[in-house]
N, CA, C and O atoms as a GROMACS GRO file, in nm:
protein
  412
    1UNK      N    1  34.597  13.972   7.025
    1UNK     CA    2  34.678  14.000   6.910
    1UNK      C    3  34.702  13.874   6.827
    1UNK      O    4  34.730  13.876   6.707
    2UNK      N    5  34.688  13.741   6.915
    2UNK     CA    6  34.708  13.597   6.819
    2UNK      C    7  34.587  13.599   6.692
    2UNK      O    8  34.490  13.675   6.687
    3UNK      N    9  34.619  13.507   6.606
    3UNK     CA   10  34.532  13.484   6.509
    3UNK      C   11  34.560  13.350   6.486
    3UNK      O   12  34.650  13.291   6.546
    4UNK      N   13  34.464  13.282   6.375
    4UNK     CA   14  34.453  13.199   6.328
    4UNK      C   15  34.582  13.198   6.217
    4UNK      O   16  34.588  13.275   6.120
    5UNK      N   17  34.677  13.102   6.248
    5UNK     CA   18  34.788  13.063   6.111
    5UNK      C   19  34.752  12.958   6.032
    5UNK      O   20  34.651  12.890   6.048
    6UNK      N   21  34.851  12.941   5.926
    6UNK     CA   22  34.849  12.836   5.861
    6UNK      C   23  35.011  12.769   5.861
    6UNK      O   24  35.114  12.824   5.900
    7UNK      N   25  34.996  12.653   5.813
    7UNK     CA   26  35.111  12.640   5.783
    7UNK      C   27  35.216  12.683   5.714
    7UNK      O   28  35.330  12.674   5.761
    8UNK      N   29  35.195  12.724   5.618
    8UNK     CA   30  35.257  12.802   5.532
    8UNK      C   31  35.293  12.966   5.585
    8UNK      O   32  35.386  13.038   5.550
    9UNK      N   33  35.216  12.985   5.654
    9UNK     CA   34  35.264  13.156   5.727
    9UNK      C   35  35.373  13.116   5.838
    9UNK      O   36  35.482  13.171   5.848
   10UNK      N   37  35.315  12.986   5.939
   10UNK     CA   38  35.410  12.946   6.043
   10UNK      C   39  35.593  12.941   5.987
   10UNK      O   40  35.686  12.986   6.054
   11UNK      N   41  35.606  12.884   5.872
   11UNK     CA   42  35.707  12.869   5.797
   11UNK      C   43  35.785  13.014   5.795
   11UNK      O   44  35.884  13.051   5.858
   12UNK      N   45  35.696  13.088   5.690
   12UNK     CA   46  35.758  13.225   5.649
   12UNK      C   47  35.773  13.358   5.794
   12UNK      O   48  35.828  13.467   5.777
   13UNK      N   49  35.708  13.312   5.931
   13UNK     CA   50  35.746  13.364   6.025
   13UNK      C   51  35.850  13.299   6.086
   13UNK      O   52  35.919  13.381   6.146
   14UNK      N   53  35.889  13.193   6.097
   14UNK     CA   54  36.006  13.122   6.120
   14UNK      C   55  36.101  13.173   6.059
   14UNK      O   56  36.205  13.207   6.117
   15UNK      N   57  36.078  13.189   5.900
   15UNK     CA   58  36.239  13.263   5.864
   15UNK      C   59  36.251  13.357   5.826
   15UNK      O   60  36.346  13.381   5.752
   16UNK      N   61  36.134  13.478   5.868
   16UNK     CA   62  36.129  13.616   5.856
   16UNK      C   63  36.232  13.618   6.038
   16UNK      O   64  36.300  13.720   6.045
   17UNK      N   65  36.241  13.562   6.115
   17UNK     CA   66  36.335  13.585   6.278
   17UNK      C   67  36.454  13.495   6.208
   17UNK      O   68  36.550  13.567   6.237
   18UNK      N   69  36.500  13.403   6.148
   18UNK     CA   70  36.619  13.335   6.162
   18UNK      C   71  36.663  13.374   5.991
   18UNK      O   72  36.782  13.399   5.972
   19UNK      N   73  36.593  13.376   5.899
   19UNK     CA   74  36.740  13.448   5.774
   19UNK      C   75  36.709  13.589   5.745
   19UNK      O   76  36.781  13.655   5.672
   20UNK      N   77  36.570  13.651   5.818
   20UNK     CA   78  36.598  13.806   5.826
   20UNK      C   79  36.650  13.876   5.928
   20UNK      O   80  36.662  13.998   5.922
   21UNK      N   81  36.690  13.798   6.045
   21UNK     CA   82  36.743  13.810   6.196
   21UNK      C   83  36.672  13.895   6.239
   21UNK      O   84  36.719  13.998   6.288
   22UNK      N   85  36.531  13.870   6.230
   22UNK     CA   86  36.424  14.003   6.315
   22UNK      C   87  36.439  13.941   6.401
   22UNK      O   88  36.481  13.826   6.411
   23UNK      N   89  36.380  14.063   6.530
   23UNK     CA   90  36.309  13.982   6.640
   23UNK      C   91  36.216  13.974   6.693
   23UNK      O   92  36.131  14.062   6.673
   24UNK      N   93  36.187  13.862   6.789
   24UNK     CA   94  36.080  13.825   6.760
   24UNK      C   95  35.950  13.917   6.824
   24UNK      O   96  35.866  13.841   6.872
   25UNK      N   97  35.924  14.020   6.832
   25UNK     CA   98  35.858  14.139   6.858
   25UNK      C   99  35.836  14.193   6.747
   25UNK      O  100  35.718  14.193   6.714
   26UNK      N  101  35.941  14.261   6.644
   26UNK     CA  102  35.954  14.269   6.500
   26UNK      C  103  35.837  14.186   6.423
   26UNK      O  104  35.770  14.242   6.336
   27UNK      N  105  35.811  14.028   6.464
   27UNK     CA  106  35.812  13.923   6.353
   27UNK      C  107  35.648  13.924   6.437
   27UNK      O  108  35.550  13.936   6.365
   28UNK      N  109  35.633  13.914   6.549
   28UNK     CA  110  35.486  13.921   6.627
   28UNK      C  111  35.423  14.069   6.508
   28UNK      O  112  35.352  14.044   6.411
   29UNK      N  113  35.452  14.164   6.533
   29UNK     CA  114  35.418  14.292   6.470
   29UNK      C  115  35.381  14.287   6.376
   29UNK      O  116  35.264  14.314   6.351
   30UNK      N  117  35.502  14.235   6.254
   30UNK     CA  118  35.429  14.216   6.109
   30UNK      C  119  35.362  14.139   6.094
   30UNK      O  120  35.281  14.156   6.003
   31UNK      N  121  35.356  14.027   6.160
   31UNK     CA  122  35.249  13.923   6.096
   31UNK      C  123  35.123  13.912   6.260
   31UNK      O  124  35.044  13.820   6.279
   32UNK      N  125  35.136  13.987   6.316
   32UNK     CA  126  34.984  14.025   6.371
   32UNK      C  127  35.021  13.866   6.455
   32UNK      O  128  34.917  13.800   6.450
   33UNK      N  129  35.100  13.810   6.505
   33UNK     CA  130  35.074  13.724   6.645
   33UNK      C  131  35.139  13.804   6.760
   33UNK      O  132  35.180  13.919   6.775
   34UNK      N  133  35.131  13.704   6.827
   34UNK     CA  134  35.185  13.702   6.977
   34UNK      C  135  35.326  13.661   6.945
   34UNK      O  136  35.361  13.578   6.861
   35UNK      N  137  35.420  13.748   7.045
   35UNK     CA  138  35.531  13.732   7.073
   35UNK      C  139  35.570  13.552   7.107
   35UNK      O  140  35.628  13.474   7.031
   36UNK      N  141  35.513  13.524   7.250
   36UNK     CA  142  35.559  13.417   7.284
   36UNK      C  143  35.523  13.296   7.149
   36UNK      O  144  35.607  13.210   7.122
   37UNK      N  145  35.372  13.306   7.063
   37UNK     CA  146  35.379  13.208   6.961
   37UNK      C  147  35.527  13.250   6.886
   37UNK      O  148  35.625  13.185   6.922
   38UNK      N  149  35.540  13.323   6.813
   38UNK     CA  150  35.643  13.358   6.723
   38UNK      C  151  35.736  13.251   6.761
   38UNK      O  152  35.754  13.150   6.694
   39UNK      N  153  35.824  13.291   6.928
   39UNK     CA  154  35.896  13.240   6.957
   39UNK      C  155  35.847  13.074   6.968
   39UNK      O  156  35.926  13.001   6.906
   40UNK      N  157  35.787  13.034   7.003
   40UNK     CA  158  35.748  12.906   7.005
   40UNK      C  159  35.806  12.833   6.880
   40UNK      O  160  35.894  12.746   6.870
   41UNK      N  161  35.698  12.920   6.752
   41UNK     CA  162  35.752  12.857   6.596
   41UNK      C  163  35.830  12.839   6.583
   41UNK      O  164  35.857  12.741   6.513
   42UNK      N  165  35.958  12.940   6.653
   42UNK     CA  166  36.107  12.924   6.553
   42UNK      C  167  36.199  12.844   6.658
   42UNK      O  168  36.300  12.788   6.617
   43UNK      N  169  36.164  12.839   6.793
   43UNK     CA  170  36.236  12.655   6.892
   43UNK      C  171  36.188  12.558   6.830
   43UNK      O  172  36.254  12.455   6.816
   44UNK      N  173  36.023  12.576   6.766
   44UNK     CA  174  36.013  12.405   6.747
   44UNK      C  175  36.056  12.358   6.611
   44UNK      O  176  36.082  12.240   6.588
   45UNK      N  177  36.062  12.463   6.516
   45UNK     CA  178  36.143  12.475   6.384
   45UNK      C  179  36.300  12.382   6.449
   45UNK      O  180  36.326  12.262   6.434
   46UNK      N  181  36.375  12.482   6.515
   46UNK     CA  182  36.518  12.485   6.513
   46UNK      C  183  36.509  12.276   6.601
   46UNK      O  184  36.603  12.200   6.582
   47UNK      N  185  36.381  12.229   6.686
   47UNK     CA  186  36.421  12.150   6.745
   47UNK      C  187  36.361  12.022   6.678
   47UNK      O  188  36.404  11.914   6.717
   48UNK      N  189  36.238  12.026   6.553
   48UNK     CA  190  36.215  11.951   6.532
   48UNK      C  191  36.227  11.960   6.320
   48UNK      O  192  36.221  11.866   6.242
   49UNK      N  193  36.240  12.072   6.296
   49UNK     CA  194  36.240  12.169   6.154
   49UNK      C  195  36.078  12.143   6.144
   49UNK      O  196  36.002  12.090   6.225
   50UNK      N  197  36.054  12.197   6.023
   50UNK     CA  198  35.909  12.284   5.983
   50UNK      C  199  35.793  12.140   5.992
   50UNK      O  200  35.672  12.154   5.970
   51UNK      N  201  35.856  12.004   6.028
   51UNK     CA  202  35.753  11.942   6.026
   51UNK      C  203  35.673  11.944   6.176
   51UNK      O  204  35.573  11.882   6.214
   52UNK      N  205  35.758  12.037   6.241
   52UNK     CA  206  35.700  12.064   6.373
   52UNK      C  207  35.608  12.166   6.402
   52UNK      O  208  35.562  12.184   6.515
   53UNK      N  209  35.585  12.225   6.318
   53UNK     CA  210  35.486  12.364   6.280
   53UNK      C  211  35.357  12.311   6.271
   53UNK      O  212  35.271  12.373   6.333
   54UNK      N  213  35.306  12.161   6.178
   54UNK     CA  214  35.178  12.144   6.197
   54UNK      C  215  35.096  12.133   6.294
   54UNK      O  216  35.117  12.089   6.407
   55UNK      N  217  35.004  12.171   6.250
   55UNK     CA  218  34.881  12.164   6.370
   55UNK      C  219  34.826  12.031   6.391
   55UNK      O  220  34.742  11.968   6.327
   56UNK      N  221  34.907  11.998   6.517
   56UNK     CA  222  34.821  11.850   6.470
   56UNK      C  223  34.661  11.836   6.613
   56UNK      O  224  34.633  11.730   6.669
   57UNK      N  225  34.583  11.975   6.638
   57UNK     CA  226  34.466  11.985   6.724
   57UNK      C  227  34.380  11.896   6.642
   57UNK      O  228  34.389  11.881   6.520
   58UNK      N  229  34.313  11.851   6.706
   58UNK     CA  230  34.187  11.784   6.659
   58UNK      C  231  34.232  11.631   6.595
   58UNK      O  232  34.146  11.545   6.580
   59UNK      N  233  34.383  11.603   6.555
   59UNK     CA  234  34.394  11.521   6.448
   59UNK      C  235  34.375  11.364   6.555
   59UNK      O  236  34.433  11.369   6.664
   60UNK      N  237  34.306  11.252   6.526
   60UNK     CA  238  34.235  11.155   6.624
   60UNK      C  239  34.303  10.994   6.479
   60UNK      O  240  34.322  10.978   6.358
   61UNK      N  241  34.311  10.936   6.579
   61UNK     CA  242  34.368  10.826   6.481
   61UNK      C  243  34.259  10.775   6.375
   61UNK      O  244  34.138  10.800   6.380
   62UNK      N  245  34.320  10.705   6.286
   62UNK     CA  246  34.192  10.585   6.211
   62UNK      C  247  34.140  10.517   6.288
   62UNK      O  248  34.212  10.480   6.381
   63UNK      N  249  34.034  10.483   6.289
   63UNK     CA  250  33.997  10.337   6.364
   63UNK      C  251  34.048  10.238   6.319
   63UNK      O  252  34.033  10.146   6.400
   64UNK      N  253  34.118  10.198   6.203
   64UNK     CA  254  34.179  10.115   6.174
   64UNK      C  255  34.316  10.078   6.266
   64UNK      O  256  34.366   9.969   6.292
   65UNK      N  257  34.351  10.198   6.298
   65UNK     CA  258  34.509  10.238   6.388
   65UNK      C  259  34.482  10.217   6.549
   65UNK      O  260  34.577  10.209   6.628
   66UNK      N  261  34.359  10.210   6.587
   66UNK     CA  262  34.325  10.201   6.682
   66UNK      C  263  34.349  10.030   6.792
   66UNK      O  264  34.285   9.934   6.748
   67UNK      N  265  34.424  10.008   6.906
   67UNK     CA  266  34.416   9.931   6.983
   67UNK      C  267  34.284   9.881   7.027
   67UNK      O  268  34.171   9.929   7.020
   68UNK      N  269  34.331   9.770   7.074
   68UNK     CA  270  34.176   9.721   7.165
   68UNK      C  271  34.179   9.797   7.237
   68UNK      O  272  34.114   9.891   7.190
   69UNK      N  273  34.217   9.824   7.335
   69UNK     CA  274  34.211   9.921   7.460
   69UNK      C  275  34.198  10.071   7.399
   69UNK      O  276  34.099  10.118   7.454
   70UNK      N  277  34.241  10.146   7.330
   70UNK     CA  278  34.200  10.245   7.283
   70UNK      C  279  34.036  10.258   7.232
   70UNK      O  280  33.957  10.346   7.264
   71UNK      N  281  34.011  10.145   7.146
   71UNK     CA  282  33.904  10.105   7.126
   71UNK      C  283  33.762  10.074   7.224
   71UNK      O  284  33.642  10.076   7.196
   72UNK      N  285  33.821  10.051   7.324
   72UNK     CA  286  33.746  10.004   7.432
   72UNK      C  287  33.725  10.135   7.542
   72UNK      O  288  33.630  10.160   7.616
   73UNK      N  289  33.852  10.204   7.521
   73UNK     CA  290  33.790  10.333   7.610
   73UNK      C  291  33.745  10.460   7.510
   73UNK      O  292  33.702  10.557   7.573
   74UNK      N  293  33.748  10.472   7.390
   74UNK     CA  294  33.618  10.504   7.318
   74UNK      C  295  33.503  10.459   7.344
   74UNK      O  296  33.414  10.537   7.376
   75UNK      N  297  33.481  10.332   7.337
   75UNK     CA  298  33.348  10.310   7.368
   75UNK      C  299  33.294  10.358   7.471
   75UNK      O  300  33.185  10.415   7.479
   76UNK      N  301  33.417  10.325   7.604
   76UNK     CA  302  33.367  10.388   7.754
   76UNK      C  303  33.291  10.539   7.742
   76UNK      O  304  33.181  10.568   7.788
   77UNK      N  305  33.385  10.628   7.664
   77UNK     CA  306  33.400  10.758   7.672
   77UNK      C  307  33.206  10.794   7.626
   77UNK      O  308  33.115  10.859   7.679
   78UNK      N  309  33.228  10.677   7.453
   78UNK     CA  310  33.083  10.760   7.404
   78UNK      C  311  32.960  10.738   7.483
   78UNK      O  312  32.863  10.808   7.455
   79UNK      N  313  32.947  10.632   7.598
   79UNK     CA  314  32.869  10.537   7.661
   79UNK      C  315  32.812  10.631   7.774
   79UNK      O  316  32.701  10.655   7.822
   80UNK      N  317  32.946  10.675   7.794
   80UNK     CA  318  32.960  10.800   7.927
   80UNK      C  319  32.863  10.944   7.888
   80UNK      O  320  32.762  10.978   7.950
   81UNK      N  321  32.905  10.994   7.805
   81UNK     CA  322  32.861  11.062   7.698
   81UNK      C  323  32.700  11.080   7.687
   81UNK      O  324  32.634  11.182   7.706
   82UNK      N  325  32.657  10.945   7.651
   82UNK     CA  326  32.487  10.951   7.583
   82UNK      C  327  32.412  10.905   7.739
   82UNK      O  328  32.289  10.900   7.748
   83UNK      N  329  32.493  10.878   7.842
   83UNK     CA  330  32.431  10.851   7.968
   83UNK      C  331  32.406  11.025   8.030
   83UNK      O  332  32.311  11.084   8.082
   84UNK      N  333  32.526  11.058   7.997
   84UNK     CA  334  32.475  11.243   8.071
   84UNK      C  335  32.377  11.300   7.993
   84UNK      O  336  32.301  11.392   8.021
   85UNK      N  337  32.388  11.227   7.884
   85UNK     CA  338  32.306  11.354   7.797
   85UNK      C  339  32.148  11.310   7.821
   85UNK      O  340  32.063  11.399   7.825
   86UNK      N  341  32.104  11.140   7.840
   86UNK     CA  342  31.976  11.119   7.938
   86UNK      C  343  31.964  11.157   8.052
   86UNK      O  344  31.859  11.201   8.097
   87UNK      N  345  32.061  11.146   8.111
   87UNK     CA  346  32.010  11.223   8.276
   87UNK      C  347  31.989  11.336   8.243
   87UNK      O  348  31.879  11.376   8.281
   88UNK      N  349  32.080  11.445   8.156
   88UNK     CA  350  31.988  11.583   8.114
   88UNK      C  351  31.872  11.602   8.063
   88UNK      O  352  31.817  11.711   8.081
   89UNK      N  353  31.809  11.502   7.990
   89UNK     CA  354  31.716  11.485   7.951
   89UNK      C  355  31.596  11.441   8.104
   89UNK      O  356  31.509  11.519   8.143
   90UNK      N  357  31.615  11.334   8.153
   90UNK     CA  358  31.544  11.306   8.226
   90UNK      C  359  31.549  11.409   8.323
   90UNK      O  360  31.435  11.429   8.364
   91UNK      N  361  31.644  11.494   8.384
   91UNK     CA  362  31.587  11.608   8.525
   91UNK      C  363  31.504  11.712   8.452
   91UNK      O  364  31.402  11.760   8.504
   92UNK      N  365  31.565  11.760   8.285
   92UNK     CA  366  31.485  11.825   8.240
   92UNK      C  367  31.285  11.819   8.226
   92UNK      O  368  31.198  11.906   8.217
   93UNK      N  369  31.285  11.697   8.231
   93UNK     CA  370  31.146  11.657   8.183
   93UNK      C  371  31.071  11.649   8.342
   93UNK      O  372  30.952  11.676   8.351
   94UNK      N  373  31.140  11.616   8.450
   94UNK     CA  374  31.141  11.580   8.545
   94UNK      C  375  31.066  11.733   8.619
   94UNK      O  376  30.954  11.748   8.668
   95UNK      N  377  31.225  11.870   8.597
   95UNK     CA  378  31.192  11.964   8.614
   95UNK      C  379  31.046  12.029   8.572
   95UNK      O  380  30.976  12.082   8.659
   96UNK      N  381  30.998  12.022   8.413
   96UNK     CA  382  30.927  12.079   8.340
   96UNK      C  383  30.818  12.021   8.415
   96UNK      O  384  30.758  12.114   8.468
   97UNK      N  385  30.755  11.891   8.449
   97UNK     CA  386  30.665  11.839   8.501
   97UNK      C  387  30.626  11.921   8.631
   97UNK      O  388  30.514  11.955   8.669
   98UNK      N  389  30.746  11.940   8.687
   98UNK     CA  390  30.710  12.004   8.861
   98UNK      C  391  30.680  12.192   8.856
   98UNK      O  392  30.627  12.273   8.932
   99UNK      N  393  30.736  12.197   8.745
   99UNK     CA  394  30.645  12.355   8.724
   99UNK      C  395  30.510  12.340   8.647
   99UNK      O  396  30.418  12.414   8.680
  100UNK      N  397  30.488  12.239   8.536
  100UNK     CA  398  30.382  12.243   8.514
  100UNK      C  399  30.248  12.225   8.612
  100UNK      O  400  30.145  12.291   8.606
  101UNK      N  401  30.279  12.117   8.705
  101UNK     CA  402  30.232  12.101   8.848
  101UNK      C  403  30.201  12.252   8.921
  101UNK      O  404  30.080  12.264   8.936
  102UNK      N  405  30.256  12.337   8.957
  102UNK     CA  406  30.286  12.455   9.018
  102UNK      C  407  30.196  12.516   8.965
  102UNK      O  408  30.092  12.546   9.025
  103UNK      N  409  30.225  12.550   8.818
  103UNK     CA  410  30.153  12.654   8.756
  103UNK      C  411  30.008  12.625   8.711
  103UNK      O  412  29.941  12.713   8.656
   0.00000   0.00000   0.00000
């Protein structure tokens, strides 16, 4: 029943439950979420107000904003990264060889 929001809907479901005093079953219903999100929106409203509604998924610092050590376990991470993606490469080729063998 969840969907994709925006900010601007997160808002107007927040105060479709607190200045229309729906509840929050009511406020899931009309606007097509989930109960427990609804409720979520309007604690983190009441605990942080509407700047707590953004989505902040995906949001990753500047590299400018970035520490050495942050910096440094990026690097780890992408290093890590392009090493699996050769060993996939290499069992793959590895594999393909030993059936070509076979067949």
């Amino acid at each position: 029943m969840s969907r994709k929001t925006t900010f601007d809907e997160r808002i107007k479901i927040v105060e479709y439950v607190t200045k229309g005093k729906h509840s929050y079953t009511e406020t899931a219903e009309h606007f097509q979420v989930s109960y427990q999100q609804a409720r979520s929106w309007v604690l983190k409203a009441r605990d942080g107000g509407y700047e707590a509604l953004v989505d902040n998924r995906g949001h990753h610092k500047d590299a400018s904003e970035l520490t050495e050590v942050e910096k440094l376990k990026l690097e780890v991470r992408q290093l890590k990264a392009e090493l699996a993606d050769k060993e996939l490469v290499e069992r793959f080729a590895k594999k393909l060889l030993e059936l070509q063998r076979k067949g």
